[in-house]
C-alpha positions in Angstrom: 0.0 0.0 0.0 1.4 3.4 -1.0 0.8 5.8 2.2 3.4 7.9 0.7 2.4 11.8 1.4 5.7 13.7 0.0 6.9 14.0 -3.7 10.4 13.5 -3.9 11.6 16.3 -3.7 10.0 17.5 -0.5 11.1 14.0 0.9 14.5 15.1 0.2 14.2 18.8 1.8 12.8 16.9 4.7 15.9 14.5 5.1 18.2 17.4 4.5 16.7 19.9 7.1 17.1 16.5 9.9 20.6 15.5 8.6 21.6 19.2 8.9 20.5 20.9 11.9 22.1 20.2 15.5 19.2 21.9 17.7 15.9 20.3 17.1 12.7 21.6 18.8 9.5 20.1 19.0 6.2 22.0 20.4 3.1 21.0 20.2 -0.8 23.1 21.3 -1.9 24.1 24.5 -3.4 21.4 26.5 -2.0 18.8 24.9 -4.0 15.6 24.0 -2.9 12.5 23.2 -2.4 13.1 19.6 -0.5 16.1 20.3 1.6 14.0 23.1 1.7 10.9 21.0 3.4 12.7 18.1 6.0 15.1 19.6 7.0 11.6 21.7 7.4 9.6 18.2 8.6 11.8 16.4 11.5 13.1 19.0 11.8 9.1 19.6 12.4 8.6 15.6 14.8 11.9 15.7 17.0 10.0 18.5 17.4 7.0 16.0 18.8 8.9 13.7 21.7 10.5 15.8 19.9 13.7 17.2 19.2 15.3 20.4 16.0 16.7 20.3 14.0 18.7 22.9 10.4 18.5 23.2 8.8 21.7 24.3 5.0 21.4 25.6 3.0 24.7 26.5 1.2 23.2 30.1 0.3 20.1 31.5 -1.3 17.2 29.6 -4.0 14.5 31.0 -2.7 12.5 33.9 -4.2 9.3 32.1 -1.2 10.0 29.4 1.9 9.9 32.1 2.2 6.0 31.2 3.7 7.1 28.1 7.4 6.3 27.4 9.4 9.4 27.3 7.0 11.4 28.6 9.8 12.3 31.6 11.4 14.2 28.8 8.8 16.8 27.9 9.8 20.3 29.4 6.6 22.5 30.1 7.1 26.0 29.0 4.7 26.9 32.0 7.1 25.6 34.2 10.6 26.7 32.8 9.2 29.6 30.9 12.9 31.2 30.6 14.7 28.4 30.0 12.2 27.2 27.3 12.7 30.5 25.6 16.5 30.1 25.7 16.0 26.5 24.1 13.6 28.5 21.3 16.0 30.9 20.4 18.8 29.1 19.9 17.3 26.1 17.6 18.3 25.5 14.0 15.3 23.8 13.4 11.7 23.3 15.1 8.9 21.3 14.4 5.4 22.0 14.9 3.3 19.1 16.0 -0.7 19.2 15.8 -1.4 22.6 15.6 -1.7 24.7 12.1 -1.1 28.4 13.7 1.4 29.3 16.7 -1.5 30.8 18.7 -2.4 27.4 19.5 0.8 27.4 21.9 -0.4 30.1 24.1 2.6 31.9 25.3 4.9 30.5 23.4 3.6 31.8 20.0 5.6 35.0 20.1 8.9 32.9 20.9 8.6 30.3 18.4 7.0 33.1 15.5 10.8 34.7 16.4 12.9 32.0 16.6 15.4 32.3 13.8 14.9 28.6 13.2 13.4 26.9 10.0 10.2 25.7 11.0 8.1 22.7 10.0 4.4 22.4 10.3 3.1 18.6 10.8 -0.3 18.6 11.3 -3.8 17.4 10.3 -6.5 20.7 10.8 -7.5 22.8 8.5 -6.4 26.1 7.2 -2.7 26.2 7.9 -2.0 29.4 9.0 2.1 29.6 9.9 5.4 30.8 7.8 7.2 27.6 7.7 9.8 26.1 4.9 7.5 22.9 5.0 4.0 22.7 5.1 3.1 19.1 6.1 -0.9 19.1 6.3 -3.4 16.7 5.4 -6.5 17.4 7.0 -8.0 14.1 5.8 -5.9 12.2 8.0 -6.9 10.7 11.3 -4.3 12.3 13.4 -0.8 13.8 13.6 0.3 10.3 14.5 -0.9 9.3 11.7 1.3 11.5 9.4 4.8 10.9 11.6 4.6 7.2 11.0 4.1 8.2 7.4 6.9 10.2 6.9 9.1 8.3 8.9 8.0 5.0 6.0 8.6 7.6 3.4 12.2 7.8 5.1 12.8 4.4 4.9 13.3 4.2 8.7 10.9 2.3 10.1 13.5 -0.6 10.1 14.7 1.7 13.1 11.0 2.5 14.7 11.9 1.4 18.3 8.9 0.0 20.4 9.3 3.4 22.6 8.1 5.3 19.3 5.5 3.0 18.0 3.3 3.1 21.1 2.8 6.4 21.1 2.4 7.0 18.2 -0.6 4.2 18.5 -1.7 5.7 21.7 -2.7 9.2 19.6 -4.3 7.6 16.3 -5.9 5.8 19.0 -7.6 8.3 21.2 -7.9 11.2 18.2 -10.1 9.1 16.7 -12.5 7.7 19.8 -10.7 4.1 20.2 -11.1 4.0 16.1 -14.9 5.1 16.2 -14.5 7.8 14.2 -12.7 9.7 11.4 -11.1 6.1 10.6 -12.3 3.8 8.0 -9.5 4.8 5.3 -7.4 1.3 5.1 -4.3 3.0 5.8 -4.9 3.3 8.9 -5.2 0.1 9.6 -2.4 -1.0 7.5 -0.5 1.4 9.8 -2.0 -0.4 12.9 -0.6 -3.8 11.1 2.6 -1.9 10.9 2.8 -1.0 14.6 2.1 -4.0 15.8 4.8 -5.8 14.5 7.5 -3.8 16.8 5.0 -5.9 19.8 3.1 -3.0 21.6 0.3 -4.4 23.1 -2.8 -2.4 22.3 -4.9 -4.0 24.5 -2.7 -2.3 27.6 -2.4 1.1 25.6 -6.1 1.1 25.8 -6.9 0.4 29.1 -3.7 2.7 30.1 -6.0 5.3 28.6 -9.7 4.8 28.9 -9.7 2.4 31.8 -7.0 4.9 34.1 -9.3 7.4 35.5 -10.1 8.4 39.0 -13.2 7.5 41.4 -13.6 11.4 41.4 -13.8 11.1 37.7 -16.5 7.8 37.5 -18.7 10.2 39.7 -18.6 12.8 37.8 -19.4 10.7 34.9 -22.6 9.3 36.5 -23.5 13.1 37.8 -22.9 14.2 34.0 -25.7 12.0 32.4 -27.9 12.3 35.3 -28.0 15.6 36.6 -26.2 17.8 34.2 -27.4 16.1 30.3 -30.0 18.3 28.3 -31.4 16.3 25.3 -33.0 18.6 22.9 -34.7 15.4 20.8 -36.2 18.0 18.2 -32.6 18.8 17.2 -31.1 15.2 17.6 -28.6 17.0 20.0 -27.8 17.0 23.3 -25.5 19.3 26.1 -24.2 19.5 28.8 -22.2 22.4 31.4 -20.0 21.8 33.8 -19.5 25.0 36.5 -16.0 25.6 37.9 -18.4 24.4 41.1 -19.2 21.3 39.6 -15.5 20.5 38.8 -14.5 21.7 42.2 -17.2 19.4 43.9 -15.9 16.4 42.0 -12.1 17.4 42.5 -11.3 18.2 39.2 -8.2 17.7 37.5 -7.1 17.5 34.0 -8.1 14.8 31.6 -11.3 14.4 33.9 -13.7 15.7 31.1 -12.0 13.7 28.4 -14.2 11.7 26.5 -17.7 13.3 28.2 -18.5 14.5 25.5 -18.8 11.6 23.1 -21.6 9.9 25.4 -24.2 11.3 24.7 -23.8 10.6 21.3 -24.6 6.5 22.2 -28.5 8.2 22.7 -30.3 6.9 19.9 -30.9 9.3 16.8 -28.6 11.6 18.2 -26.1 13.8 15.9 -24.9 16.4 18.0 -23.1 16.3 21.3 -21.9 19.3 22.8 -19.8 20.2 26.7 -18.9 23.4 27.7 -16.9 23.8 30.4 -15.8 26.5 33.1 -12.6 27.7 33.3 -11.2 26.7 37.2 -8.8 29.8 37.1 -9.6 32.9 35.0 -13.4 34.5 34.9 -15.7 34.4 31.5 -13.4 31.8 29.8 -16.0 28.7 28.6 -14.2 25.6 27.0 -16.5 24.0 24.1 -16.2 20.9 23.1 -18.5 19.2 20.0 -18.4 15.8 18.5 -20.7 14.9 15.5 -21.8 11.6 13.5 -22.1 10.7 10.2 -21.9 14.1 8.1 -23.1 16.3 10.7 -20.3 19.5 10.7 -19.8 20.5 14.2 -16.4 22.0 12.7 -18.4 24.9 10.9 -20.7 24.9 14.0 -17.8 25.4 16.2 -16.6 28.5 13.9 -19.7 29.7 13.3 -20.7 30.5 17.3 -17.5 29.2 19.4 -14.7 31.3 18.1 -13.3 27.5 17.3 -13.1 24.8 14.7 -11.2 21.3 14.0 -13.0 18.1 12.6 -15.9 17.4 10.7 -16.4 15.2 14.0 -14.6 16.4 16.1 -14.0 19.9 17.4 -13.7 22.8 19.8 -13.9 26.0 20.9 -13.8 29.2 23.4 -16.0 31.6 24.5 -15.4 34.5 26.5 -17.9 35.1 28.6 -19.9 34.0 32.4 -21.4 30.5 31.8 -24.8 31.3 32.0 -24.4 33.5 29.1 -22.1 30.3 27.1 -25.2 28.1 27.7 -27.8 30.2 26.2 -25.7 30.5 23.2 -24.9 26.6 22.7 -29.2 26.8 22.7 -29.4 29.1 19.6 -26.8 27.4 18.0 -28.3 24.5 18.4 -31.8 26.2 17.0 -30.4 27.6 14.4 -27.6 25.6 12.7 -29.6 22.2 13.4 -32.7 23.6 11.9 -33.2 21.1 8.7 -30.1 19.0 9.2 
């Protein structure tokens, strides 16, 4: 099967820029998932196979459920060594840009790595690239970022050299970017891919449970209080919401990863299409996370740009708004009247 996703040409600018440069950075967006995890961990795990140092540079903390990960003891959060991060940015020859398709995505470090006098490379799979960058690596038709590193490291003719310690992670994020393969996956390279993975003997069976089975009492109950207490279905719209209060999160001692995968319950309700979360920020005022996940052709992406400052997936995406939650809700409701109406 050719997976290729380079001509020639760019396949050699690609090997060049990696045989050539000393300093190699890796970032990735704010609050990383685990695609975003997954990648910068294969793809720093591939660079290290081929004789390179590279340093993986996160903007905060990512869900405890992904700490499992090998290599994850590597990852310096630019929250946490802000100056020393910045040192790391300025001085690289060459920095790659993992799973997001404009530097605002980083948060603080968007400035610093839009300055760096570094070549940059974008490898990503959202739409609308937005970045000034000597490669341009997006294909928003594939599954994940993952996804893309394992292809360009097959393109390379490397993945003789994929260690264990790079395949599962780069499993782990085609894995949970795409629901545990419910979603956004029924292309056969991505499981030709899986075939591929396989064979350096991770076991995907523990990857899994590492993720979806790893989570907190705190975090069951908040599940149950979720689709009891919190779940609006609006059945005329085949949709359904839900909001969670920085009281609710406090109440259920919150911590990040707890509202991963929320979302996509309500979307096991029968005839529905539409599944959105929105979410208090726990430390700044008016600041409402949005989360939307979709079947079949629904387009919660263009929903998400149309009313949530957002965007992403046909299936899958997100957004922000800035204002007090009560005010958030009422505008998932008209969304939800308005850009359901007929679909």
């Amino acid at each position: 099967m050719n997976i290729d996703l380079l001509t020639p040409a760019e396949l050699e600018q690609l090997r060049e820029l990696i045989n050539v440069s000393e300093k190699i950075v890796l970032c990735c967006h704010r609050s990383p998932d685990g695609d975003a995890i997954g990648s910068v961990l294969g793809w720093a795990e591939f660079l290290r196979t081929q004789g390179k140092v590279p340093v993986a540079v996160i903007p905060d903390a990512y869900p405890d459920f992904l700490q499992w990960m090998p290599g994850t003891e590597r990852l310096l959060r630019y929250d946490k060594h802000e100056n020393f991060a910045n040192e790391i940015l300025a001085d690289a020859d060459l920095i790659f840009c993992l799973d997001f398709n404009t530097a605002s995505r980083t948060d603080k470090m968007a400035g610093h790595i839009t300055e760096a006098k570094a070549k940059k490379v974008m490898i990503d799979h959202h739409l609308n690239p937005d970045m000034d960058t000597v490669m341009c690596i997006s294909h928003p038709e594939a599954c994940s970022t993952c996804e893309l590193v394992f292809r360009l490291i097959w393109q390379l003719g490397c993945f003789e050299n994929v260690t264990k310690k790079c395949a599962v992670p780069l499993y782990c994020g085609m894995m949970t970017d795409t629901g545990g393969f419910t979603y956004n996956s029924t292309r056969p390279e991505i499981f030709f891919i899986i075939s591929q993975l396989l064979t350096k003997h991770i076991n995907k069976d523990k990857i899994y449970r590492n993720v979806y089975n790893n989570y907190s009492e705190w975090r069951m109950r908040l599940t149950g209080y979720v689709l009891y207490q919190k779940m609006v279905v609006m059945a005329e719209h085949n949709a359904c919401y839900f909001v969670l209060t920085r009281e609710d999160l406090r109440r259920f001692h919150y911590i990040k990863g707890d509202a991963e995968g929320l979302v996509n319950m309500p979307l096991q309700i029968k005839g529905t299409k539409l599944s959105i979360s929105l979410r208090e920020d726990t430390e700044h005022d008016n600041i409402v996370w949005v989360s939307l996940r979709s079947v079949d052709d629904f387009p919660c992406n263009l929903m998400a740009e149309q009313y949530f400052n957002g965007g992403g997936h046909l299936n899958a995406s997100g957004g922000r708004l800035e204002c007090s939650i009560e005010e958030a809700e009422a505008i998932v409701c008209r969304a939800i009247e308005e850009f359901c109406k007929g679909r």
